[in-house]
C-alpha positions in Angstrom: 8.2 -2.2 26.9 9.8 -4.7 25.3 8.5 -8.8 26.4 11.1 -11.4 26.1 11.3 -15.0 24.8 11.7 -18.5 26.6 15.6 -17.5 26.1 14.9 -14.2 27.7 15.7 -12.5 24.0 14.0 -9.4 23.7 10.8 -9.6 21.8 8.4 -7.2 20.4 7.3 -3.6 19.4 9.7 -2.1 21.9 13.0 -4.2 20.3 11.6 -4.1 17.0 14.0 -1.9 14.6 14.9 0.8 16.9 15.5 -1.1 20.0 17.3 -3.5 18.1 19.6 -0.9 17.2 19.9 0.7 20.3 18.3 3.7 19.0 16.2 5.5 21.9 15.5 8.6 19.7 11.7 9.5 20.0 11.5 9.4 15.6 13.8 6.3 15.7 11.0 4.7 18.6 7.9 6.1 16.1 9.5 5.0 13.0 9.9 1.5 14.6 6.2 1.6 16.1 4.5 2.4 12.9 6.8 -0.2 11.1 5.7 -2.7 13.8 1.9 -2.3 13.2 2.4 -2.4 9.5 4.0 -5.5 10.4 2.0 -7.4 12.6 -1.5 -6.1 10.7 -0.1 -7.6 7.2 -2.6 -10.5 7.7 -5.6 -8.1 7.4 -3.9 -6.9 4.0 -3.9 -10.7 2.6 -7.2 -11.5 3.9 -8.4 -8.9 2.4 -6.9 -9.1 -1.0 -8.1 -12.8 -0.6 -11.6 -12.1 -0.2 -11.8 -10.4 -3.3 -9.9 -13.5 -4.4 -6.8 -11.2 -5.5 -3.2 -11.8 -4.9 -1.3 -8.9 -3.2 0.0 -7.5 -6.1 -2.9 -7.7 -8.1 -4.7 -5.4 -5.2 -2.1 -2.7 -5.2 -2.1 -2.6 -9.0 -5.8 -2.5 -9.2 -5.3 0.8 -6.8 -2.6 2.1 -8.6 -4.7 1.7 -11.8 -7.7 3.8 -9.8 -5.5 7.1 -10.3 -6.8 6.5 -14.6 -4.9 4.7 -17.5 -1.3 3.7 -17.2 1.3 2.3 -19.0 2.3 -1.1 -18.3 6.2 0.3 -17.6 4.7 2.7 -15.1 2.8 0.3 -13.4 5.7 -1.7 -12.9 7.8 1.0 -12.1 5.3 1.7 -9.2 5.2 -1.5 -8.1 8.9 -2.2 -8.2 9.4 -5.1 -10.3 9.6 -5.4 -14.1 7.9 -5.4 -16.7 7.6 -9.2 -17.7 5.8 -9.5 -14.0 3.4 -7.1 -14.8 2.8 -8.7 -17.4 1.6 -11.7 -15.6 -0.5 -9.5 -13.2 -2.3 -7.9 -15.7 -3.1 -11.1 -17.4 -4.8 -12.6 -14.5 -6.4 -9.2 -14.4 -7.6 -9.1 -17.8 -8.7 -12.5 -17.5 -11.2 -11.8 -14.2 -12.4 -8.9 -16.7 -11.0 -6.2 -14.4 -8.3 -4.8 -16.5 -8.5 -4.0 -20.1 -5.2 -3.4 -22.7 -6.0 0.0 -25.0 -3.7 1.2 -27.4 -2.6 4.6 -26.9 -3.8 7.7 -28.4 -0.8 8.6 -30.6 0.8 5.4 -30.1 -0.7 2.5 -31.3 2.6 0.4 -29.5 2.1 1.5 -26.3 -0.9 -0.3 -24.4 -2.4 1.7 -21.4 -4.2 -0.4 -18.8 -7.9 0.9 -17.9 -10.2 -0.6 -15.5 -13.2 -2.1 -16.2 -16.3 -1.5 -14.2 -16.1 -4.5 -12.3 -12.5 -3.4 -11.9 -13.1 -0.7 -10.4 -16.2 -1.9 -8.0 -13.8 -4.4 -7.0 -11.1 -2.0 -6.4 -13.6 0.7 -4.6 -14.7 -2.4 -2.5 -11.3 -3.7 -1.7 -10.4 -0.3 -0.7 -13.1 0.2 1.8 -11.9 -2.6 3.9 -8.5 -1.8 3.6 -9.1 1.7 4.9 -10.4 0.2 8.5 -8.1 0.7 10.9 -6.6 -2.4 12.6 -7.7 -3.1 15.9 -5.0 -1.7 18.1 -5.7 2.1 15.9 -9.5 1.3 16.2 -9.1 1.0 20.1 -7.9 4.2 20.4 -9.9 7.0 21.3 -11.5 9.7 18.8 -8.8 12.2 19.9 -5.7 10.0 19.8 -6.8 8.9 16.2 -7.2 12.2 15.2 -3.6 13.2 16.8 -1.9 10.4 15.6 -3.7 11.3 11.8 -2.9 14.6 12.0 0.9 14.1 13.4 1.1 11.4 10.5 0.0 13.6 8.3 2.4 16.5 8.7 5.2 13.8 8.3 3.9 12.1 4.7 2.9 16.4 3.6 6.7 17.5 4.1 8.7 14.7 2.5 10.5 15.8 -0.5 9.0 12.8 -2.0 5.4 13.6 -1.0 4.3 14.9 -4.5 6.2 11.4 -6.6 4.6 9.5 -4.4 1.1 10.5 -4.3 2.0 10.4 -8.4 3.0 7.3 -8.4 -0.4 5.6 -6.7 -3.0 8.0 -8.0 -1.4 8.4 -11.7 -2.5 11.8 -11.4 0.1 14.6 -12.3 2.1 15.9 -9.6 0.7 19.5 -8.1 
């Protein structure tokens, strides 16, 4: 149900996206839910990433960089930017002694980055506080978080893009 402002403008998870544009399909509505909580739960993603004194990108490169080695170029492909902002990412990295630059076996050119151990107790760390649940998920009960897992999970296992994605953040090879 959607609240409205002091104007009486719509407002809220039931306008958001979908009900902006008039869409009243049930995937539209889900889309535009899960969007929404994404959305509105951001703050627990910078709080996070700030406790471990991280910016954002420096947290989702030091979980991309969990999957094993990568090149600089692929971490910036995964992270959508290019490769002279990695660069300054991983500097700040290398710097807290999180990251380290290898040369590549074969390729003395090419520098892989490798986590340190302290990169990767920070990362495991990081990542077991961004894997709770934000409150409105947590307040659910046992069987609608398991529903809502398992519906969400049928979703991410048949898109085409399923296998490049899970590539992309684990580094791993594609099944």
């Amino acid at each position: 149900m959607s609240k409205q402002d002091a104007s009486g403008n719509a407002k809220g998870a039931g306008h958001w996206l979908a009900g902006e544009a008039g869409r009243t399909d049930p995937g539209s509505e889900a889309w535009s839910l899960m969007h929404w909580m994404m959305v509105t739960n951001r703050q627990l993603f910078f709080a996070t990433a700030q406790e471990f004194d991280l910016a954002p990108q420096q947290t989702i490169a030091l979980r991309i960089l969990g999957g094993g080695p990568r090149k600089m170029s692929d971490l910036a492909n995964a992270l959508f930017c290019d490769n002279s902002n990695v660069t300054g990412i991983v500097d700040r990295l290398e710097e807290r002694s999180l990251v380290r630059r290898e040369s590549a076996e074969g390729d003395r050119r090419v520098k892989l980055l490798v986590l340190t151990e302290e990169g990767e107790r920070v990362r495991v760390e990081n990542t077991k506080r961004m894997a709770e649940p934000p409150p409105p998920i947590a307040a659910l009960s046992e069987k609608d978080q398991r529903t809502l897992r398992d519906i969400l999970k049928r979703a991410v296992d048949s898109a085409p893009d399923a296998d490049a994605a899970e590539t992309a953040l684990s580094g791993k090879p594609a099944k």
